[in-house]
C-alpha positions in Angstrom: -87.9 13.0 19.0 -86.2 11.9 15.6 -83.1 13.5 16.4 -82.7 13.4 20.4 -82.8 9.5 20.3 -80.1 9.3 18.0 -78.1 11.9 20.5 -79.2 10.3 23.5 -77.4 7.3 21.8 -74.5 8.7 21.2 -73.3 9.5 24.4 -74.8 6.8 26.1 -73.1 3.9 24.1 -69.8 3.6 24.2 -66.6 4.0 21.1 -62.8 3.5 21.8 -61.2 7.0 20.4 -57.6 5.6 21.5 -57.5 4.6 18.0 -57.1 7.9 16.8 -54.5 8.8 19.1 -52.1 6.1 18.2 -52.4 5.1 14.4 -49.1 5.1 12.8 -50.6 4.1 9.3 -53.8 4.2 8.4 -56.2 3.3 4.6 -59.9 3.8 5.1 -62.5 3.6 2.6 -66.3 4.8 3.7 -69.6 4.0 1.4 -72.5 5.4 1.3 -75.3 4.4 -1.7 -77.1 6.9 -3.1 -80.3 4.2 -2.2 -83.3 6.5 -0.5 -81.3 9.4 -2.0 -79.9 12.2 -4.6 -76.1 11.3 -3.9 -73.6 8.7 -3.2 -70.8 9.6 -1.1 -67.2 7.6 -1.6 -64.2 8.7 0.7 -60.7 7.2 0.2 -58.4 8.3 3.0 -54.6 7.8 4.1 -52.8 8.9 6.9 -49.2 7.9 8.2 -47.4 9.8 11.4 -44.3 8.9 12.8 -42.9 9.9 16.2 -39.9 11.2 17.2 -38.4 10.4 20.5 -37.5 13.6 22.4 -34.4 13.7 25.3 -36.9 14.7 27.7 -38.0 11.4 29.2 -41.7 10.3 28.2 -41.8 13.2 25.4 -42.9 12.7 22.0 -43.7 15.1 18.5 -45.5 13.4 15.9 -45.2 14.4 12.3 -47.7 13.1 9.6 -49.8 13.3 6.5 -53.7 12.8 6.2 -55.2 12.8 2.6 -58.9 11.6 1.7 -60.5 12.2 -1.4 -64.3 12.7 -1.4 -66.3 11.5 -4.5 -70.5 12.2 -4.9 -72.3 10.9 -7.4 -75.3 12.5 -8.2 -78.7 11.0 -9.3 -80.5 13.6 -10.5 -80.6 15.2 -13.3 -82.8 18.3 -12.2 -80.7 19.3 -9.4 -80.1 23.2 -9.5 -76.4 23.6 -9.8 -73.0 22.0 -12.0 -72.0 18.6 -10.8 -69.1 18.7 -12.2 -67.7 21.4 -9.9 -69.1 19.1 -6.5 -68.2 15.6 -8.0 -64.9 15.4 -6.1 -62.7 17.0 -3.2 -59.6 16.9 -1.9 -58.7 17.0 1.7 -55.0 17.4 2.8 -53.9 17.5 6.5 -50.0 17.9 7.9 -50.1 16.7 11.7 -47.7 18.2 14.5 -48.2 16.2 17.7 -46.5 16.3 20.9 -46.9 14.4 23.8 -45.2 14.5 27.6 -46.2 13.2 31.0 -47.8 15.1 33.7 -48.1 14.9 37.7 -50.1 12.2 39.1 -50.3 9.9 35.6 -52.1 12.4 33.6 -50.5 12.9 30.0 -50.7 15.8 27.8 -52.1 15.0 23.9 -51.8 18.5 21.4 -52.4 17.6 17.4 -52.0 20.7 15.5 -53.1 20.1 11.7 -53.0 22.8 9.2 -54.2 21.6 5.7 -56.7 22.1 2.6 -60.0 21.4 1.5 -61.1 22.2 -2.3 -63.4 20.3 -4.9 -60.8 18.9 -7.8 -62.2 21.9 -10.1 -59.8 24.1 -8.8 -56.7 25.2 -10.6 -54.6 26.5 -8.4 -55.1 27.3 -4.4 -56.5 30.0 -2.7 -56.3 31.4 0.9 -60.4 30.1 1.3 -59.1 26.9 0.9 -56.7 26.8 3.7 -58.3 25.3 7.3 -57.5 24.1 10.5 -57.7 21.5 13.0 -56.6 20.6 16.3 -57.0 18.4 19.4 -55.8 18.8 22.7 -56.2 15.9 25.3 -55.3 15.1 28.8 -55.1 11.3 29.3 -55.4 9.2 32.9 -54.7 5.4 33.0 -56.4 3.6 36.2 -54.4 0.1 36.5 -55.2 -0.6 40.4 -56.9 -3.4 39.3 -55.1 -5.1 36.8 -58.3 -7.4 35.4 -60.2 -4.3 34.8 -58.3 -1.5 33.9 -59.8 1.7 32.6 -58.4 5.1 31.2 -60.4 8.4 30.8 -59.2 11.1 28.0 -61.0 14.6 28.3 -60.3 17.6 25.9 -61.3 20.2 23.4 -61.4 19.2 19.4 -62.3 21.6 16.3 -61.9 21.0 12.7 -62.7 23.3 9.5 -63.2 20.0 7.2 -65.4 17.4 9.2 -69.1 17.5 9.3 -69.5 19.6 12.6 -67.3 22.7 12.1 -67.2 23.7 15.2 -65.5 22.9 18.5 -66.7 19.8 20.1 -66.0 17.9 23.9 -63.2 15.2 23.2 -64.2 12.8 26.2 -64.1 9.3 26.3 -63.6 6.5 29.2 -63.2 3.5 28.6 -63.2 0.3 31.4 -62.8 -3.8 30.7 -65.6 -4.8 33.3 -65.4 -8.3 32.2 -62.4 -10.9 31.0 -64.7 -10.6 27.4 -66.2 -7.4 27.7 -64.8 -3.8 27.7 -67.2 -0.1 26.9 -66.1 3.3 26.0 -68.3 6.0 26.7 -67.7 9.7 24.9 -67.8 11.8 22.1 -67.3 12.1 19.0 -67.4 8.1 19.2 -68.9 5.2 22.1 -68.7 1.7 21.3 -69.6 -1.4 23.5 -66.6 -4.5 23.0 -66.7 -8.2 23.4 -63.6 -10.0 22.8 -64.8 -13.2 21.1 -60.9 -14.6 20.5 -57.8 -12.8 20.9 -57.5 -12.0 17.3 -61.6 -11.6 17.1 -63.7 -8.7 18.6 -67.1 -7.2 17.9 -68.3 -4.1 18.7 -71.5 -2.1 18.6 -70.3 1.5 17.9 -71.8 4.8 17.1 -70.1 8.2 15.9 -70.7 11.3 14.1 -68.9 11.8 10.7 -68.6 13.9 7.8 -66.7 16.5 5.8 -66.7 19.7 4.9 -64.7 21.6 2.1 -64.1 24.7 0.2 -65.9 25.2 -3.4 -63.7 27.1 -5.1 -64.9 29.7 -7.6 -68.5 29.1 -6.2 -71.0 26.9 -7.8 -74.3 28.4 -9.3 -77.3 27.6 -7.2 -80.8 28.0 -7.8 -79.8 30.6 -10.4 -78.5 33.4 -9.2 -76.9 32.6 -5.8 -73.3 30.9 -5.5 -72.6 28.0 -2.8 -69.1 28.6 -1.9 -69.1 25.5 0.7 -70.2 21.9 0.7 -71.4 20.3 4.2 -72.1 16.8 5.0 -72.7 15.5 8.3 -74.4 12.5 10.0 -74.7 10.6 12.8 -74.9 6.7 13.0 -74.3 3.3 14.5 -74.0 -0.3 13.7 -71.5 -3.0 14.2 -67.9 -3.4 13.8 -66.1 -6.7 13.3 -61.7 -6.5 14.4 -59.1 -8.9 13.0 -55.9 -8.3 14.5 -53.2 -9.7 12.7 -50.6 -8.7 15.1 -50.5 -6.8 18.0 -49.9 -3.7 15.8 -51.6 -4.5 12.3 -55.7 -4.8 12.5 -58.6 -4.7 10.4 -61.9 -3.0 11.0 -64.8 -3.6 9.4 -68.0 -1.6 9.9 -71.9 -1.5 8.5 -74.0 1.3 10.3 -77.7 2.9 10.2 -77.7 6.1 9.3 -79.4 8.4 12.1 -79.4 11.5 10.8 -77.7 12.7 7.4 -77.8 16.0 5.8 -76.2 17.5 3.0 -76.0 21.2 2.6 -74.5 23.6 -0.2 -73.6 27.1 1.9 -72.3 30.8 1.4 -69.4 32.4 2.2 -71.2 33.7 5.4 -72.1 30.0 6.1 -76.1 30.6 5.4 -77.8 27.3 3.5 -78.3 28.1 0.1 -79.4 24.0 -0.9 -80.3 21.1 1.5 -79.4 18.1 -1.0 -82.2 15.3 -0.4 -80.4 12.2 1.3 -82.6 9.5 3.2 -79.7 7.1 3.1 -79.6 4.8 6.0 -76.8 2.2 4.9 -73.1 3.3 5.7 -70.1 1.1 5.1 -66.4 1.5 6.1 -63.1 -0.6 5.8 -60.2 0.9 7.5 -56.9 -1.1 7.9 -54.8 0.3 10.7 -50.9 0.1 11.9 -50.9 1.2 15.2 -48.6 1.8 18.3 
């Protein structure tokens, strides 16, 4: 019962994933104390993309850049391995996006996003530090009634560096039922809107998060085994206050519960060598967004 509320949550609350579709420029920062817990997790991220008209009319490719660096901070002392060698990753992504209109209003979404993932330990790259992501969408807007309109996106997403490496459902709808009020229903993300001004809005929000990277040269566990990936990966909600500053520049910011959290140190064959102990339930994130 601990973890199917939480899930039951998730896709019955609703989260706006447009966002990630149509940020230009992006800085987000995510904190998690080490309160309850043997680590403290700090992620910086930037990402920019910019899109390049094509002849064909309603085309687009999008070229871009998405860097985060991943800090932990652990508490104690005893733990069986070297911090050092899991105190800080690096997670680069290049983004190739194209875009085009379909029959009957549908639109076609593909992000393609080779990259790397590798604690800061590492001296040079290797080919286990090479992953992979990619998205592909097929968007529908419904403006028959122009007081409530609504758009439904459904598709396919995988990453090698997030919490959940593998593929997951990219569905979200989203419908403004109300002058004030507005949902999005999906997954990975489901918020619930209310528009309290036009530059103010509030949201109650839930999501899955996380990251996932390459250890390079393996990290001693437990004495005799070697964790050659690091796994975090949690689901939460909270609330989430907008300012928009223009139509196109907005900042979010967010404080969340913690659902379910878990931090794991794996093999090469993806078998759990270390669960890291993490009961923290506080989550905070500032992301300041340029957007199309």
């Amino acid at each position: 019962m601990r973890f199917k509320l939480p899930l039951f949550f998730l896709f019955i609350v609703s989260f706006t994933t447009q966002a990630q579709l149509s940020d230009l420029a992006r800085l987000d920062f995510t904190f998690i104390p080490n309160k309850g817990s043997d680590v403290e997790y700090t992620r910086s991220r930037f990402l920019v993309n910019y899109p390049v008209k094509l002849k064909k009319e309603g085309q687009y490719l999008f070229l871009g850049v998405d860097y985060s660096n991943v800090h932990l901070r652990f508490k104690d002392d005893e733990l069986p391995f070297d911090r050092d060698l899991l105190n800080d990753f690096k997670l680069l992504d290049f983004t190739i996006g194209f875009t085009k209109p379909l029959k009957n209003g549908w639109r076609l979404g593909v992000r393609l996003q080779p990259g790397i993932s590798t604690n800061d330990e590492a001296k040079h790259l290797s080919s286990e530090d090479l992953v992979f992501s990619g998205d592909v969408v097929f968007i529908k807007k419904f403006e028959n009634n122009i007081d409530k309109p609504s758009r439904l996106i459904v598709g396919l997403s995988y990453s090698q560096n997030r919490g959940y490496v593998f593929p997951l459902p990219f569905i979200s709808y989203y419908k403004k039922f109300r002058p004030d009020w507005s949902f999005n229903i999906g997954v990975p993300k489901s918020n619930l809107q209310y528009h309290l001004a036009e530059k103010h809005r509030f949201k109650l929000y839930t999501q899955l998060d996380g990251f996932t990277s390459n250890i390079q040269n393996g990290a001693l566990v437990n004495g005799n085994e070697y964790a050659e990936i690091i796994n975090m990966s949690l689901i939460n909600g909270g609330l989430q206050y907008e300012y928009h500053f223009t139509d196109h520049l907005q900042l979010d910011l967010r404080a969340a519960y913690n659902f379910n959290l878990n931090n794991k140190l794996k093999d090469g064959s993806n078998n759990t060598l270390l669960t890291i102990d993490n009961d923290s339930r506080s989550y905070f994130r500032a992301v300041l967004r340029f957007k199309i």
